[in-house]
C-alpha positions in Angstrom: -45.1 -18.9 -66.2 -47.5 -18.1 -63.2 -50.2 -16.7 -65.3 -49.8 -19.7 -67.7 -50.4 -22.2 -64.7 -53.5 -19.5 -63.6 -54.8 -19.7 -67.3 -54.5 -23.6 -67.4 -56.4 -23.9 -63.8 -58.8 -21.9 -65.6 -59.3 -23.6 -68.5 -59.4 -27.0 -65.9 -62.4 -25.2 -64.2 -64.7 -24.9 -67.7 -64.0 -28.6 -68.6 -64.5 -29.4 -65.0 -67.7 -27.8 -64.9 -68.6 -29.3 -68.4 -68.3 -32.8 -66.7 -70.1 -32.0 -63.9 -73.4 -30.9 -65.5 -73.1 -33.9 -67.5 -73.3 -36.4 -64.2 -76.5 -38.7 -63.9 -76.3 -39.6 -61.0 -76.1 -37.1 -57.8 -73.7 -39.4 -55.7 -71.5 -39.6 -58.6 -71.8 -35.8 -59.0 -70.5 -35.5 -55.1 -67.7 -38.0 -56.0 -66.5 -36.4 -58.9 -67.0 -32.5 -57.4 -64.7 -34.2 -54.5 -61.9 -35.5 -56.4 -61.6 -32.7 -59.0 -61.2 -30.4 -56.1 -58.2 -33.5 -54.0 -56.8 -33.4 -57.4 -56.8 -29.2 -58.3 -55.5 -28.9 -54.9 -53.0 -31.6 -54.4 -54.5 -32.3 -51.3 -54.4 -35.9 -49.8 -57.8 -36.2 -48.0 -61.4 -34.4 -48.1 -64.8 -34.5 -46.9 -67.7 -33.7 -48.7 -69.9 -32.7 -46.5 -74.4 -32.1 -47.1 -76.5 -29.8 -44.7 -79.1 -31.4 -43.3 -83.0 -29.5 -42.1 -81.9 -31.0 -38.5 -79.2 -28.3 -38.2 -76.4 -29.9 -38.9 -73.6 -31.5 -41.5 -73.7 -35.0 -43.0 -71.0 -36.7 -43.7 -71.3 -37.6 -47.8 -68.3 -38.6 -49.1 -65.0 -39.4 -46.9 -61.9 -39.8 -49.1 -58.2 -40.0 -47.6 -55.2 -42.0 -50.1 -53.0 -42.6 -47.2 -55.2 -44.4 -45.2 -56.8 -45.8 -48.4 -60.3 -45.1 -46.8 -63.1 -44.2 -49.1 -66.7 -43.7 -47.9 -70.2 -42.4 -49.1 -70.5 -41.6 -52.5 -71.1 -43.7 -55.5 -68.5 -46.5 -54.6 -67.3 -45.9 -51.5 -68.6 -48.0 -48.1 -71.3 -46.5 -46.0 -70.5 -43.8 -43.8 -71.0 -44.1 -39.8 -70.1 -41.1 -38.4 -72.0 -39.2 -36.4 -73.1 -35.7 -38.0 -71.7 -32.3 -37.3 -74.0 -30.1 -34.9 -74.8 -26.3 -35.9 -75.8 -25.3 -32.8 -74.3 -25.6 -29.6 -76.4 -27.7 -26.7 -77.3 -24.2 -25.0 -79.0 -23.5 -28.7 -76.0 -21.1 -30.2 -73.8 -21.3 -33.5 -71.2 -24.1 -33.2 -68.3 -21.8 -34.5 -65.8 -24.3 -32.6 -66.1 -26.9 -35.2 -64.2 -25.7 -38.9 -67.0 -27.8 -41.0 -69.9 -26.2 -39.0 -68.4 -22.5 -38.6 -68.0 -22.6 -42.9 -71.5 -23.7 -43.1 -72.3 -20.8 -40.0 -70.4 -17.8 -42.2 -70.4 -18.8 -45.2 -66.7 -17.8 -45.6 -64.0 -19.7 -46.6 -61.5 -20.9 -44.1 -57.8 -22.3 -44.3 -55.9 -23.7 -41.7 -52.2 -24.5 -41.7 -51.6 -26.3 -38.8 -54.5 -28.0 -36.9 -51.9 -28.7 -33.8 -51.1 -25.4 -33.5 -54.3 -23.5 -34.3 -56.2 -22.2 -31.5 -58.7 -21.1 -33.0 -60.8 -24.1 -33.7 -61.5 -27.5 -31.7 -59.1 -30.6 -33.5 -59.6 -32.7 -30.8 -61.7 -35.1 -32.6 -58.9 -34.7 -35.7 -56.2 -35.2 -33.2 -58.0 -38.9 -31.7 -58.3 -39.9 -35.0 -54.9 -39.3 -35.7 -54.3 -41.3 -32.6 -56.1 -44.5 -34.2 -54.8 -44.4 -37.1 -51.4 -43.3 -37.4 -52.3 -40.1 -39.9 -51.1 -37.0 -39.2 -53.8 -33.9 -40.1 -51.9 -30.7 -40.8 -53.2 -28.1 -43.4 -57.2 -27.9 -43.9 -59.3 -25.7 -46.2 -62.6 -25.9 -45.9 -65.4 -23.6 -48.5 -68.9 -23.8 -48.1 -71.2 -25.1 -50.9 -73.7 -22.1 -52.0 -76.5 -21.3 -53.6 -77.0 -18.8 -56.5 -79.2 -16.8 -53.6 -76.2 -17.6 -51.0 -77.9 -20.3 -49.1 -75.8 -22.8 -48.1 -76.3 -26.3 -48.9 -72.7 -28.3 -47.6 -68.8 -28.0 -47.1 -66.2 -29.1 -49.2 -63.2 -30.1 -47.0 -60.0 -30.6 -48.1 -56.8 -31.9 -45.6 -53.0 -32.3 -46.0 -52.1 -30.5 -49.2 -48.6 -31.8 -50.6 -46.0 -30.4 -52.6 -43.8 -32.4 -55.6 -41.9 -34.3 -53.1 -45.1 -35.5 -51.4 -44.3 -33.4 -47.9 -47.6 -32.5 -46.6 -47.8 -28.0 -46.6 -50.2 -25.3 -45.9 -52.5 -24.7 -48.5 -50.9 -22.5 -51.8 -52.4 -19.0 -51.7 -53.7 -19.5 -55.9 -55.5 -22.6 -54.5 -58.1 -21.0 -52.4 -60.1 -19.1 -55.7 -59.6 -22.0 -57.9 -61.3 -24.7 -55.2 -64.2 -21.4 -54.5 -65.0 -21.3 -58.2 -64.8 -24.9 -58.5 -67.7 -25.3 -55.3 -69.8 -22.3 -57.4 -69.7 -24.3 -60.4 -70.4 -27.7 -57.8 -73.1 -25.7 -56.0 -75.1 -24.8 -59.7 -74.3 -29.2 -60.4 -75.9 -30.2 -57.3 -79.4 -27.8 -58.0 -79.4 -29.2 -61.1 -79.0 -32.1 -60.1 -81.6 -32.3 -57.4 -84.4 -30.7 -59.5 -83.6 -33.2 -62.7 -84.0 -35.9 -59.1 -87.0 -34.6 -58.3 -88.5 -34.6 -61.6 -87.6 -38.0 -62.6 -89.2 -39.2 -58.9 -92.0 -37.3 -59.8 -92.4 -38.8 -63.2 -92.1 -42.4 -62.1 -95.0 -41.9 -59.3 -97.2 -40.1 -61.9 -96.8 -43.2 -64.1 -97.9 -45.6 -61.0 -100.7 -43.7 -60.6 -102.0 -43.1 -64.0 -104.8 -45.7 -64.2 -106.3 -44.5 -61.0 -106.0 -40.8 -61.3 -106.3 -39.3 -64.7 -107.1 -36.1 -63.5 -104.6 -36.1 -60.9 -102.3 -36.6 -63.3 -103.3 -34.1 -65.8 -103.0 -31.4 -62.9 -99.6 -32.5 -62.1 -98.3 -33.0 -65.5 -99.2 -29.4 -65.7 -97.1 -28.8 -62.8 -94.4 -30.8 -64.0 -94.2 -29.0 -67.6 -93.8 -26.3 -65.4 -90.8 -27.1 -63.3 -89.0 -28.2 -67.0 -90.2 -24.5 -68.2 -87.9 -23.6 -64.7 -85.1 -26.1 -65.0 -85.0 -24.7 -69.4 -84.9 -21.2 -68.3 -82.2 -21.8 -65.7 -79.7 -23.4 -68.3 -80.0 -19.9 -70.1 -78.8 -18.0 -67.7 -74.8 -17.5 -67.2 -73.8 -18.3 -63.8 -71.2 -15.8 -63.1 -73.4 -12.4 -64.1 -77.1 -14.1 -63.9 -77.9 -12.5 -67.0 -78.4 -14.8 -70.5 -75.3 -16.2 -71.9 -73.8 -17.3 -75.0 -76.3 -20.1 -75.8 -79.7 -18.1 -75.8 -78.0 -14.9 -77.1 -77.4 -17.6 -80.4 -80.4 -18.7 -80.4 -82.5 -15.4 -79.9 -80.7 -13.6 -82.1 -81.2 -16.1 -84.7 -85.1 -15.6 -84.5 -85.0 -11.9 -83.9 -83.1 -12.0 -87.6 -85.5 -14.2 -89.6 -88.3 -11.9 -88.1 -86.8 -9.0 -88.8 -86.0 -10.2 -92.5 -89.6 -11.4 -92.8 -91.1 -7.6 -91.9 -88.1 -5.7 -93.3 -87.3 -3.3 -90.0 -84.4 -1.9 -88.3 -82.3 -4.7 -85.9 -79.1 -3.1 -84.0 -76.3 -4.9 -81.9 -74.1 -3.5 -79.3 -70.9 -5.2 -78.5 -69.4 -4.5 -75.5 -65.9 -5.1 -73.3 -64.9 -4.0 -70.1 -61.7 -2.0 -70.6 -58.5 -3.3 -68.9 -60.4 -6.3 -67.4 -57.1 -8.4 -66.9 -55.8 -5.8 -64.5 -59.0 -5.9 -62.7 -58.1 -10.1 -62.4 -54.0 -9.3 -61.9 -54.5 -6.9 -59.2 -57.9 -8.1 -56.9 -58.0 -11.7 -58.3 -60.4 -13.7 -60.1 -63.5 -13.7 -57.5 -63.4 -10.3 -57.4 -63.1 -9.8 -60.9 -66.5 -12.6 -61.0 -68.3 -10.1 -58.9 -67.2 -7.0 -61.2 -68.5 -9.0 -64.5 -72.0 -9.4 -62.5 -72.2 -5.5 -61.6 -71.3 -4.3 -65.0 -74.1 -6.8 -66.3 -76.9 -5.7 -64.1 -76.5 -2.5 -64.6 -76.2 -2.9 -68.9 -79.6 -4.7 -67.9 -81.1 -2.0 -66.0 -80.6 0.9 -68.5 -82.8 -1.5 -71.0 -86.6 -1.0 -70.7 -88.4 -3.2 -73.6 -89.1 -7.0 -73.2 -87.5 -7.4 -76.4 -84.1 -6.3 -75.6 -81.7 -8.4 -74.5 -78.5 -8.9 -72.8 -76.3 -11.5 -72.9 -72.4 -12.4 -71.8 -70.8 -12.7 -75.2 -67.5 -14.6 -73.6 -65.1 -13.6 -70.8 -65.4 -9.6 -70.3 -67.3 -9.5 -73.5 -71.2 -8.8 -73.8 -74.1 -8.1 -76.3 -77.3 -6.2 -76.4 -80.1 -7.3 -79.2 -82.2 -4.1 -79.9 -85.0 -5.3 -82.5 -86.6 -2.0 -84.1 -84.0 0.4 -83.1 -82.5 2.4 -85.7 -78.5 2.9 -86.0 -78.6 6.3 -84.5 -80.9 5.3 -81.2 -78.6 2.3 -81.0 -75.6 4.7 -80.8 -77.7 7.1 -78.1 -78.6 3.9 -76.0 -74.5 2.8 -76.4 -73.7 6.7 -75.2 -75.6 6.0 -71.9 -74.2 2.6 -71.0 -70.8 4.2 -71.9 -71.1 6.6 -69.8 -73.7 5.4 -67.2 -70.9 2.4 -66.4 -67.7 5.0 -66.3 -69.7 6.5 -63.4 -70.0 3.3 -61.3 -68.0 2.1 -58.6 -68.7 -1.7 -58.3 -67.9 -3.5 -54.6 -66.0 -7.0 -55.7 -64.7 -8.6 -53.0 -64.4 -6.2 -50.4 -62.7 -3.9 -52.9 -63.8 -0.7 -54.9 -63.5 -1.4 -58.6 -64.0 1.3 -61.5 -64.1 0.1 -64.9 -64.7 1.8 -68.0 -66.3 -0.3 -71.5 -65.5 0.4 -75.1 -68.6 -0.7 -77.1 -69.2 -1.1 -81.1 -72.8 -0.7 -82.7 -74.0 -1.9 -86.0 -77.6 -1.8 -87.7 -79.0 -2.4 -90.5 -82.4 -4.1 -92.0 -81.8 -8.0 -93.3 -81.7 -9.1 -96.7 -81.7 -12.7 -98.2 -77.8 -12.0 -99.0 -76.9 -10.9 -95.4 -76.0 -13.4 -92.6 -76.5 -12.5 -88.8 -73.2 -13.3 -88.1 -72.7 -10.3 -90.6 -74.2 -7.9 -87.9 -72.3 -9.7 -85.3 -68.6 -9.1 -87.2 -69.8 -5.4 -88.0 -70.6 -4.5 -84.0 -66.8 -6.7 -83.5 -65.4 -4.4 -86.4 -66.6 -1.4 -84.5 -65.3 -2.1 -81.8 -62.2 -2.6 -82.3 -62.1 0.5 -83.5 -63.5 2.2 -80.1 -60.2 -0.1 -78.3 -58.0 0.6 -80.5 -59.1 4.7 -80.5 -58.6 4.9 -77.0 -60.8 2.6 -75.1 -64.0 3.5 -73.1 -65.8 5.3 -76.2 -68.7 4.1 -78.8 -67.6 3.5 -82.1 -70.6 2.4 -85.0 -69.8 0.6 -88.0 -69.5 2.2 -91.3 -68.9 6.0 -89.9 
């Protein structure tokens, strides 16, 4: 039952990040990236908070249903509150302040009872309780990141509730759900900004056009390239930065007409970490994140031509494209990933992971009656074969 509830979270998270790529508008991104986290959480209030270059935390969106107070965002009523200071007035971190000490560290940070932690400064929770009546018990707060691991806000969220509505601490599956669900709200809000900043930069080209053509030509130039940026970044998986499903379809799609068109040898390598769910069962999902990006950098480091590629094929699952490579080098490259990656010992989360890969290989030169997905069933066929033989071997199609 647990692992049904994990795999239904899971599920929640794609079509929750699905919905957030698809927002137009970035204060209706932060609304919705606040709620879907309230809602995953069963939490009562949160705070979305935005770093500001003045070091310090604005206060975005301010939700709380018990209260019925909603402020910032798309809908909500402006927000008044004065921002959350970084830095102490002697110049050094504020690590007093939850909000400001996530945005400090970087590190998540749950709290089950703001009266009787110590280890952070409620006062300001405890007057507002004061004025209003509400009683702030359970907090966990996650800082907003960037793929680099800048970061750009805090997602708070206060009071989480049980069936019967009785405010609790935070449950311990919560945490990694609401962490990947900021990753996938930190990727939105790039996105989001940089589609921003090009439409802004659009309009004022068109204001300007009559006066400066070849201002505009210059910048046009510049724009075309921030689209080439914003195109490139939609082709890269978010989880193991290396190409995902999307661009593998489409590359290997041209890579197979060419190959067809000049009759030479095309090879795919199909690969799956071994195991992977005990890798997820025993350190838990983040770490497991981290273990799919190590195993991915390092397939992509043992490849040396511009033509090869690497892609996540879905979940532990991942493909190499190796245009003009014959069957038999294909199978002496999938040798040395085999073993290169039973070697490694990948850091995921603060734990030592080892993981072995089984991988199937299949080759062949196109004809008008083969289909690419042909290849692509052939390297599945194979292996198969490899998982079913054992596990953390190379199997090739058709030996």
């Amino acid at each position: 039952m647990k692992k049904s509830a994990e795999n239904t979270a899971y599920q929640r998270l794609i079509q929750i990040g699905i919905a957030l790529s698809a927002e137009k508008e970035i204060d209706s991104l932060l609304d919705r990236i606040l709620n879907e986290a309230k809602s995953m959480a069963h939490a009562d209030a949160g705070t979305l908070y935005l770093k500001t270059n003045e070091n310090s935390l604005r206060f975005a969106i301010v939700v709380n249903d018990t209260l019925n107070i909603t402020q910032g965002g798309a809908k909500g009523e402006p927000i008044v509150l004065p921002d959350v200071t970084l830095l102490t007035e002697s110049g050094k971190p504020n690590l007093s302040n939850i909000a400001s000490r996530a945005a400090i560290t970087g590190k998540t940070l749950v709290v089950d009872d703001a009266y009787s932690s110590k280890e952070f400064d409620f006062s300001g929770t405890r007057r507002f309780d004061e004025l209003t009546g509400y009683h702030s018990v359970s907090f966990l707060t996650v800082p907003l990141k960037t793929v680099s691991g800048e970061v750009m806000g805090v997602l708070q969220l206060l009071n989480a509730k049980d069936k019967t509505g009785k405010v609790v601490a935070f449950a311990d599956e919560v945490k990694p759900l609401i962490e990947a669900l900021s990753s996938q709200a930190s990727v939105a809000m790039q996105n989001r900004n940089l589609l921003d900043e090009q439409e802004d930069l659009q309009k004022k080209l068109e204001d300007e056009v009559e006066a400066r053509t070849e201002e505009l030509k210059d910048t046009l130039s510049k724009l075309s390239e921030a689209h080439n940026v914003l195109k490139e970044l939609t082709t890269i998986d978010p989880v193991t930065g290396i190409r995902n499903r999307h661009f593998f379809d489409d590359t290997f799609e041209q890579e197979w007409r060419r190959a067809l068109r000049q009759q030479y040898d095309i090879s795919l390598l199909l690969l799956d970490i071994d195991h992977f769910k005990n890798v997820n069962d025993t350190y838990g999902h983040l770490a497991g994140d981290e273990c799919l990006a190590g195993v991915a950098q390092t397939i992509d480091s043992m490849l040396h031509r511009p033509s090869d590629v690497v892609a996540r094929y879905g979940g532990e699952e991942f493909i190499v494209i190796l245009p003009y490579v014959s069957m038999a080098n294909a199978r002496h490259l999938a040798d040395q990933v085999c073993a290169g990656l039973a070697k490694r010992v990948f850091n995921a989360d603060g734990h030592n992971v080892a993981v072995t890969v089984s991988i199937g290989v299949s080759s062949g030169v196109p004809d008008e009656q083969s289909r690419p997905r042909d290849l692509i069933s052939q390297a599945d066929e194979a292996l198969y074969r490899a998982k079913s033989s054992g596990r953390n071997k190379v199997c090739v199609y058709g030996d």
